[in-house]
C-alpha positions as CSV (number, residue, x, y, z in Angstrom):
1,X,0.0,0.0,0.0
2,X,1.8,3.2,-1.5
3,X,1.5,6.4,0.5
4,X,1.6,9.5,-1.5
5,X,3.8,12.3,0.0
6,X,1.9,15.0,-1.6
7,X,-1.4,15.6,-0.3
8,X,-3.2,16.8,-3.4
9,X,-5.7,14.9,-5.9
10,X,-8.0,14.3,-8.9
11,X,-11.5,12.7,-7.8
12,X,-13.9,12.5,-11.3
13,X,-17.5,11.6,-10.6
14,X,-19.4,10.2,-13.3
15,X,-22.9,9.5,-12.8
16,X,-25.4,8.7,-14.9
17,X,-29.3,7.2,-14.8
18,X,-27.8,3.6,-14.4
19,X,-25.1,4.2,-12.6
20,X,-22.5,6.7,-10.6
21,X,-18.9,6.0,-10.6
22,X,-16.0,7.7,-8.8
23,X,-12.5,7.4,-9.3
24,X,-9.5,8.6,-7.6
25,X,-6.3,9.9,-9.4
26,X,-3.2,11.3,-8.7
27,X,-2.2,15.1,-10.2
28,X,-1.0,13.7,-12.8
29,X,-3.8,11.6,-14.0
30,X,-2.7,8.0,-12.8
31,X,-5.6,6.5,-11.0
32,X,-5.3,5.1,-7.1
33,X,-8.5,3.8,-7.0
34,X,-12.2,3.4,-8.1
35,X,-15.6,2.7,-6.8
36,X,-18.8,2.5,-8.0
37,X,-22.3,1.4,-6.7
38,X,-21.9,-1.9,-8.7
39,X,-18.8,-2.3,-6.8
40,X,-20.7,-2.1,-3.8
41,X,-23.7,-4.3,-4.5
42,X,-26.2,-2.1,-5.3
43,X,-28.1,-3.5,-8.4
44,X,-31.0,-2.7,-10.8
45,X,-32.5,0.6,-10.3
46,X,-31.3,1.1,-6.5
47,X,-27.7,1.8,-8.0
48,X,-28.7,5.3,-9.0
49,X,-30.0,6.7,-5.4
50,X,-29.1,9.1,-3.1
51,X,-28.1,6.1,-0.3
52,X,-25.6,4.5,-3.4
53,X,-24.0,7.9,-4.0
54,X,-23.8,8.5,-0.7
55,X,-21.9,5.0,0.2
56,X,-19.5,5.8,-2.7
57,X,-18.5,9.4,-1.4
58,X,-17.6,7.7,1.8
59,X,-15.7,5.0,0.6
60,X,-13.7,7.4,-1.8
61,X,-13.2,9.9,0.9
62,X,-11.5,7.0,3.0
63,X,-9.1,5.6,-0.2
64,X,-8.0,9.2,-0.1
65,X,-7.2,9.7,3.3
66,X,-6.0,6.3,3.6
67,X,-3.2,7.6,0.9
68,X,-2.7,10.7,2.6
69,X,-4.7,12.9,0.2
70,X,-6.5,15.9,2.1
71,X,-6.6,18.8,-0.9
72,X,-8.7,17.8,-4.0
73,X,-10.2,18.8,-7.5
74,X,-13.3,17.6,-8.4
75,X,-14.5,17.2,-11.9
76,X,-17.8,16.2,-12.7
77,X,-19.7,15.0,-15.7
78,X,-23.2,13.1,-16.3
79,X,-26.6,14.4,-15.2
80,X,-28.2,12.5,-12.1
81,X,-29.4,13.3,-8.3
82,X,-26.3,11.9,-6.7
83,X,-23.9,14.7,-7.6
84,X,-24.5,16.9,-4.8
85,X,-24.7,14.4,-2.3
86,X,-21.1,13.5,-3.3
87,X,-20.1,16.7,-3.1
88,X,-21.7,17.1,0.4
89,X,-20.1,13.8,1.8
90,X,-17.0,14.1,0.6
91,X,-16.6,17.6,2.0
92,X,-17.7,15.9,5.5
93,X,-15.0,13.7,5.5
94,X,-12.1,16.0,6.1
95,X,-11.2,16.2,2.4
96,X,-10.9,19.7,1.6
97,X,-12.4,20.5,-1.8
98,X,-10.0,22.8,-4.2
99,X,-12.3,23.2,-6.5
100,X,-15.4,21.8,-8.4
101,X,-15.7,21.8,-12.2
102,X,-18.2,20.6,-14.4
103,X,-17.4,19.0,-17.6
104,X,-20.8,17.6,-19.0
105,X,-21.1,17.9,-22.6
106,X,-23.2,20.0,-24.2
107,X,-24.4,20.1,-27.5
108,X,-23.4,23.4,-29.9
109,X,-25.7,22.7,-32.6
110,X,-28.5,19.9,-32.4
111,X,-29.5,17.5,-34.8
112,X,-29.8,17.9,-38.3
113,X,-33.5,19.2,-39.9
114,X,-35.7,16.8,-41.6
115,X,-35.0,17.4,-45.8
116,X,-38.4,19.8,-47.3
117,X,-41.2,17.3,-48.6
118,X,-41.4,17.8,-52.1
119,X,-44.9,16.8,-53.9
């Protein structure tokens, strides 16, 4: 079990309508762990509620203080109900959040328009 002398990190949280999944990198990018409410044994619809997201948060925030990691960036992308619980949960845990960015996609210009009918 590696212990990292630097006490910064990466957490990305993607969450879905299935799912939510949570991993734990390095600054550099190289991941530590992972965790997601599959992971945990939450199945069928039950992996997408506040009580999963909430079991996840916890079990990150104790990978990253188990590897000495107290200052983190969070990055965030899906749409779902279990983002701000993470959020909150993590925060409680003694991890002290750097920052919080969203990168959802979007879409810039939408689908293309049905070709004019011509009678």
């Amino acid at each position: 079990m590696k212990k990292y002398n630097n006490l910064q990190g990466i957490i990305y949280i993607y969450s879905t309508f299935n799912n939510t999944i949570s991993t734990l990198t390095d600054l550099y990018g190289n991941t530590i762990s992972w965790i997601s409410s599959g992971v945990l044994g939450y199945k069928g619809p039950k992996k997408n509620t506040s009580l999963a997201s909430q079991s996840i948060s916890e079990k990150i925030s104790l990978f990253a203080i188990n590897k000495n990691i107290r200052i983190v960036d969070i990055y965030i992308k899906g749409i779902s109900i279990g983002k701000e619980i993470l959020l909150r949960i993590i925060n409680n845990c003694g991890i002290y959040i750097r920052s919080i960015t969203d990168i959802t996609p979007l879409p810039h210009n939408g689908c293309r328009k049905k070709k004019i009918r011509r009678v």
